[in-house]
N, C-alpha and C positions, 0 to 999 in steps of 0.2 A: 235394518241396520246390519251394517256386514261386521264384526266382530273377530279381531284374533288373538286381543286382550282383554284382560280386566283387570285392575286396579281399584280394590275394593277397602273402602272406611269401614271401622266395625263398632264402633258404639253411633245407635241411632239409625243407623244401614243394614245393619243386618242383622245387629241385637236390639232388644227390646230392655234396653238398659240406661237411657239417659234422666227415669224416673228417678234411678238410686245413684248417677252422679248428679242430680239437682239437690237429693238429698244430703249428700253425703260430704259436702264443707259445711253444711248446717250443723250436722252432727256434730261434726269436729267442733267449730264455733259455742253450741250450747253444752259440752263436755270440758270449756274453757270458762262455763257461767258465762257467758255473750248470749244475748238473743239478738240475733241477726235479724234484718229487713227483708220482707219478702222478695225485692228486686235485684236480691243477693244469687238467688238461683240464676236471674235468667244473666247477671253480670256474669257468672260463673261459666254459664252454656255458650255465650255468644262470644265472651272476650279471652276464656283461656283463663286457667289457675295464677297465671301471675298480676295479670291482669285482677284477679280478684283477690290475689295477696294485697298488692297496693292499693286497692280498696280499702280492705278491712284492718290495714296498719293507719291509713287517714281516718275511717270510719268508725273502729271501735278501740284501737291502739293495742290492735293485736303487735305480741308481743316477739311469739317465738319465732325463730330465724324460716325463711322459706322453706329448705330444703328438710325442715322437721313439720311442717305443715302439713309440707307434699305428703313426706311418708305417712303419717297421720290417716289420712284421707285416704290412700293408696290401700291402708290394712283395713279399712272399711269397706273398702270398693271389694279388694281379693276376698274376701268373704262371701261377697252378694255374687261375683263370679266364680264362686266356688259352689252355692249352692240355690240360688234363684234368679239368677238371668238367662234369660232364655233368646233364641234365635228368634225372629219374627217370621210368621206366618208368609209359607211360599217361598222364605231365603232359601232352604235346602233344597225343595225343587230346583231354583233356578241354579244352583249351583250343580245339584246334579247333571242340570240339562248343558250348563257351558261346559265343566269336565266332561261330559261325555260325548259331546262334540269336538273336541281338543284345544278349546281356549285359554290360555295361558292364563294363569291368577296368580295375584299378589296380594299382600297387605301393605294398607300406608295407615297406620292409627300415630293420633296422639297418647294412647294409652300405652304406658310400661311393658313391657316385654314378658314380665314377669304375671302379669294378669293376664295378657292376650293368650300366651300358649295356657294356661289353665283352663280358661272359657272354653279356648276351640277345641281341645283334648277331651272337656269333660260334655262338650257337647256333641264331640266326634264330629269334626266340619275342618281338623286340622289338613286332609290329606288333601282337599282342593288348595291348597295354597302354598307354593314353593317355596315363598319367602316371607317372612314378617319384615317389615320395616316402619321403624318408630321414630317419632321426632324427635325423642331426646336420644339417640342414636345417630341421626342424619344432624342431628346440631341446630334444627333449627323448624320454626311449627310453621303449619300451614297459609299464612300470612305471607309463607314464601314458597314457587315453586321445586323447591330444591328436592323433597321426597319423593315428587310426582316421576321428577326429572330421572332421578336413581334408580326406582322400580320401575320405568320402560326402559332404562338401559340394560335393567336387568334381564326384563323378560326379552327384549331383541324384539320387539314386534312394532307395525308401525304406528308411529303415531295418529294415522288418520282411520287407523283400525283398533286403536286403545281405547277403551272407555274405563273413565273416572268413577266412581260410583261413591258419591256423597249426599249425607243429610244435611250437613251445614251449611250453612249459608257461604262464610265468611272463605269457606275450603273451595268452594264451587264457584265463589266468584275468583282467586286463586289460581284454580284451573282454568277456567273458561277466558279469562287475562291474559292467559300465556299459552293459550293455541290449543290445546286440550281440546279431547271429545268428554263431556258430562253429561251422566244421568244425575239428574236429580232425584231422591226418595224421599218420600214423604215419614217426617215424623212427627207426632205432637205436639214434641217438646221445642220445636222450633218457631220461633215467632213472627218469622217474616208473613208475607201473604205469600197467596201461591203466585199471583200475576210477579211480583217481586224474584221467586223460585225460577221462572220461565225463562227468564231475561237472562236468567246464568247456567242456564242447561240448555241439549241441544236435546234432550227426551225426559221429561218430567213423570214418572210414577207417583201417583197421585194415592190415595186411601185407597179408591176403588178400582185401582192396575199396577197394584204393588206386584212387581217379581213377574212383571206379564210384559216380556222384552220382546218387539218386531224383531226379530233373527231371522240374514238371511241366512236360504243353506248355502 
């Protein structure tokens, strides 16, 4: 793969963090006396927080307004990015290895801004990435390619030299929809199959070739 960007997801892609946001509207949930449904996590991973607000206002008749949910969850989450989330195994290689080749990086997370620069500052993984860009910033989540669209205008690089780098499904089929180059990464927490993965990426890192990218020079 010839490479002169990257546009990089960071929960799931490159941290080792989507254990403690599967946890972490449960938390919120049973600190409301709700005991949530196991299928409550993966509604959370695959459809996005509002997505699983309107769940759990039909489902348990949760009460309080969204935007007090959010932050809820948000001061659970900055916590665990404050003192136990970690990078995944190989991410800092390979990131060394495209900064030190001169491949432009960005950020596209759905995750707050407010949590992202803590994680990367207290992981030291800030300096590879020029710019943060977050969906509740860009206005609007990954369902649309609007963030993608922003961050290669950013970086100026071509499109057919840009790679997307996501664990989600729902982001990777997104990009891959709208002309995008995707790697797909493998995470756990993701419930699709891999043959499913394939079909929305044009390079799949698997468990066993995570952060192990064909680069040409």
């Amino acid at each position: 793969m010839k490479i002169t960007g990257a546009i990089f997801d960071l929960d799931g892609t490159l941290l080792n963090s989507m254990d403690y946001w599967a946890f972490a509207p449960h938390e919120y949930l049973i600190s409301l006396g709700i005991t949530p449904k196991e299928n409550t996590s993966k509604l959370f991973l695959e459809n996005g927080m509002k997505n699983w607000y309107d769940f759990c206002q039909k489902e348990y008749g949760l009460k309080a307004p969204f935007d007090e949910a959010k932050e809820k969850i948000y001061e659970i989450m900055y916590q665990k990015y404050s003192t136990v989330v970690e990078i995944k195994d190989g991410a800092r290689q390979m990131l060394e290895t495209l900064y030190n080749s001169g491949v432009k990086m960005c950020l596209a997370t759905a995750t707050d801004r407010f949590c992202v620069e803590r994680v990367l500052k207290r992981l030291n993984i800030d300096k590879y990435f020029s710019r943060i860009f977050t969906s509740g910033e860009v206005g609007i989540g990954k369902n649309s390619p609007r963030i993608y669209e922003v961050a290669l205008e950013f970086l100026g690089t071509d499109k057919e030299t840009t790679y997307i780098f996501e664990d989600a499904v729902y982001a990777m089929r997104t990009a891959y929809n709208n002309g995008f180059m995707v790697v797909g990464v493998y995470d756990k927490n993701v419930y699709a199959t891999e043959d499913e993965i394939k079909k929305l990426c044009h390079i799949y890192l698997d468990k066993n070739s995570l952060y192990k990218l064909p680069i040409e020079e």
